[in-house]
N, C-alpha and C positions, 0 to 999 in steps of 0.2 A: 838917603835911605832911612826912611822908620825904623826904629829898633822893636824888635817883637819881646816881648815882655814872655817869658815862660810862666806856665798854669804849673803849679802844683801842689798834689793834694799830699793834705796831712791828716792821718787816718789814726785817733787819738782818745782821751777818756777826759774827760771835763777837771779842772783844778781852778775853781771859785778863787782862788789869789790871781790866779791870770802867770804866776810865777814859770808852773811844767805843764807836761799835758798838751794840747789843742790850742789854747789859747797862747803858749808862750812858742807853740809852731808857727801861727798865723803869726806872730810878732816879727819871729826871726826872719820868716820865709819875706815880708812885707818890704822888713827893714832891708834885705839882698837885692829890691830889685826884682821880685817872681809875682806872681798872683796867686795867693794862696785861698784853696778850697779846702774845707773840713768835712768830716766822715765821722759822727760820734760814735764809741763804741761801750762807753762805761759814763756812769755819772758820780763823783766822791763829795762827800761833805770835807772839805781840807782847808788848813789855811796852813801859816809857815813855821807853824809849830808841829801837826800832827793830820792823817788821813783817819776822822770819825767813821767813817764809811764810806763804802762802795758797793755799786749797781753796775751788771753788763747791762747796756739795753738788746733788746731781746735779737737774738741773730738776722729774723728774718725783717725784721728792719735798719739794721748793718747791711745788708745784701741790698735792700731797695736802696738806700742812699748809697752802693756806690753804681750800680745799674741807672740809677736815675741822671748822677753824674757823668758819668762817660758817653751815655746817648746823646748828650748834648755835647761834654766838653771839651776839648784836645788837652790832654790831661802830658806833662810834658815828663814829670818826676812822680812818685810815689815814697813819701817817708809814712812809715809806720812805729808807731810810740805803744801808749796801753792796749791791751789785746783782752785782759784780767783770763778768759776762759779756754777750755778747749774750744766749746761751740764756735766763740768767733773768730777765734785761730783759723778755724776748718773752713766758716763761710768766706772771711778774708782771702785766704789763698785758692780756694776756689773762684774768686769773682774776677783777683788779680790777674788769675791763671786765663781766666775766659776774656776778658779784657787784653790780654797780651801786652799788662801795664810794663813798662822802663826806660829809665832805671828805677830800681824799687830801693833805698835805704831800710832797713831795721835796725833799732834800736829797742834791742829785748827788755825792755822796761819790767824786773821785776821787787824792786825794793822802790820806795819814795826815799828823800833825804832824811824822815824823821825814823826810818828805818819800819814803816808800816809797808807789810807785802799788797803789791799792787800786779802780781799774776799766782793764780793759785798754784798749787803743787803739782796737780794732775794736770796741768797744761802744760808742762814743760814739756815732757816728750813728745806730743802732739805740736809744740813747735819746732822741736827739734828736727820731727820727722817731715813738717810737710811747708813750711815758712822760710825756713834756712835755706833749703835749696834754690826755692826763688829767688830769693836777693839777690841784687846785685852786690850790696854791700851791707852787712852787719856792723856794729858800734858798742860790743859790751863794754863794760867797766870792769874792772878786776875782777869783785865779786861775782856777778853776772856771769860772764866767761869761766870762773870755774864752777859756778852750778851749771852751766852747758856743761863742763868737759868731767866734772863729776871728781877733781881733782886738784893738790895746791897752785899756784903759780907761785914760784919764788922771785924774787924782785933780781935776777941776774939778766943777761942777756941770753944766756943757753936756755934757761925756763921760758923767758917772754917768746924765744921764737919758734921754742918747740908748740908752745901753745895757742901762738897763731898759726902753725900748719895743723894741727889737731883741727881749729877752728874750721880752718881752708878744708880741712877734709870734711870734715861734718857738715859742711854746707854743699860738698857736692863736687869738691877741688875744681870750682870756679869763682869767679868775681874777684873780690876785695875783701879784706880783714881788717876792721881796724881799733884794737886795742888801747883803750881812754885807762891811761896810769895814774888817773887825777886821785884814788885813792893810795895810790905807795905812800909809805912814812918818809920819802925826801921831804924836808921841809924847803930846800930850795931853789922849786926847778918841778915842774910838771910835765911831762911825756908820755905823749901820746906815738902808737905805731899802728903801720899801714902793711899791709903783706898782701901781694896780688900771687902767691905760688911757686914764685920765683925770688923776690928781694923785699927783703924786710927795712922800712924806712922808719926812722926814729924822727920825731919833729917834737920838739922841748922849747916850751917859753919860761920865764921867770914865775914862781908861783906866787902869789897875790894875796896881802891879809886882809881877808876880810871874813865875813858871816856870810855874807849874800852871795849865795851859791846854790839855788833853787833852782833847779831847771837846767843845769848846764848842758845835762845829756840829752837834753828834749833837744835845750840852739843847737845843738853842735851836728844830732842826726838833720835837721831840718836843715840848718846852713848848708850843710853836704846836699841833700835835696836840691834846694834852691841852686846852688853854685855848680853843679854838674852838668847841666844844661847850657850854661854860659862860660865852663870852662874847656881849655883842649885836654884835659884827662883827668883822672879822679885823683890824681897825686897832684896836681895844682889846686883843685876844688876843696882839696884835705887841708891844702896848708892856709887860701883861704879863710876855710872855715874855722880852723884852729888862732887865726890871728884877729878874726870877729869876736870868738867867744874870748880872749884874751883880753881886748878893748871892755868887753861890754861886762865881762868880771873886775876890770879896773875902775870902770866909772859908775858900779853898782852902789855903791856908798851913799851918791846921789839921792839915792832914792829912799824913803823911811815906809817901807809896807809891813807890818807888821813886826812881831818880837824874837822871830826866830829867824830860821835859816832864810832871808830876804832873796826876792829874786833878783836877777841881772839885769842891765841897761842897754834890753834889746835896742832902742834908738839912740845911741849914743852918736850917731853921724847927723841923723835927724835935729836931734832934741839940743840945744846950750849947755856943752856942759864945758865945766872947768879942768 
């Protein structure tokens, strides 16, 4: 039997290092096993220091390229990274919506690692309101998830789980939730949590020293992407994806791109590494 390879698109904003953004989706999505299609939505001047600038491109050609895409492609997964606007917040879930795209991941991309905002302020509620519900799965980061909830998260387990049902609600008290703790001060141990409405799962690996940590939330929503099509449920595709970005933060060292925050070694299975 041939194995059919899944198509999925990663619908994203341009990052010139290849680190986050688009290009370090196609990497992840490549490196699983999937056939990844892109959808540009913003263009940044950035490398792994800092985001000089940033452009939406204009909505109504965000709308042709994913109309263009779907008329032709059997589109299998749907991850969604930079959005920067309301405009293409709105074109987005409008297109996905007519499309009848799923599973859709989001991953509310609104700070970069050098701490430059990469969605405006006035977008927020317009994602709140009409992109959340879609998903099938969201992927904030600490920070992130409480500018959604508008409110602290404390680093307990009563806080973490009250604010993935907050989440679960605000999306619509459907799909998946899943909470990236890569920002808590544990210095020894990173945890990540899943919450489908009913059970809150905790999945923790060893945390990793390095610098090279550029992109983690691009791999991790797009791995998810990629691996939910090829797994029996999203809480195996989660832990998956969780032990890829694990690898590919431990063999990022490998790599010398630039003087900052370096990215990860999306082909570490691919590529010779030690």
């Amino acid at each position: 039997m041939v194995k059919k390879f899944p198509n999925v698109l990663a619908i994203a904003g341009i990052d010139p290092s290849g680190g986050a953004g688009l290009l370090a989706d196609i990497k992840t999505i490549s490196a699983l096993e999937a056939y990844a299609c892109g959808v540009v939505t913003a263009i940044t001047a950035q490398n792994t220091k800092e985001v000089a600038t940033a452009k939406a491109v204009e909505p109504k050609l965000v709308e042709q390229q994913i109309d263009t895409l779907f008329e032709d492609v059997q589109i299998d997964a749907v991850k969604i990274g930079m959005l920067f606007d309301a405009a293409t917040i709105k074109v987005v879930t409008q297109k996905l919506f007519y499309w009848k795209a799923s599973p859709i991941v989001l991953d509310p991309v609104m700070v970069a690692k050098s701490g430059d905002p990469l969605l405006l302020d006035e977008a927020i509620t317009t994602l709140k309101e009409t992109l959340l519900p879609l998903s099938t799965v969201i992927t904030p980061n600490l920070p992130e998830a409480e500018c959604l909830l508008g409110s602290r998260i404390e680093m307990s387990k009563e806080s973490i789980e009250s604010a993935c049902k907050d989440l679960w609600n605000l999306k619509g008290q459907q799909g998946w939730v899943v909470l990236k703790g890569g920002h808590s001060s544990n210095a020894d141990k990173s945890e990540d949590y899943l919450y489908d409405g009913n059970e809150l799962k905790s999945f923790s690996s060893p945390r990793i020293s390095t610098n090279n940590t550029h992109g983690t939330g691009c791999a991790l929503s797009s791995a998810l992407a990629a691996l939910i099509p090829q797994s029996a449920t999203v809480g195996e595709a989660f832990k998956r994806s969780k032990e890829f970005i694990s690898n590919a933060i431990r063999y990022s060292d490998q790599l010398s791109v630039g003087s900052g925050h370096g990215p990860i070694m999306h082909f570490y299975k691919q590529w010779k590494v030690i």
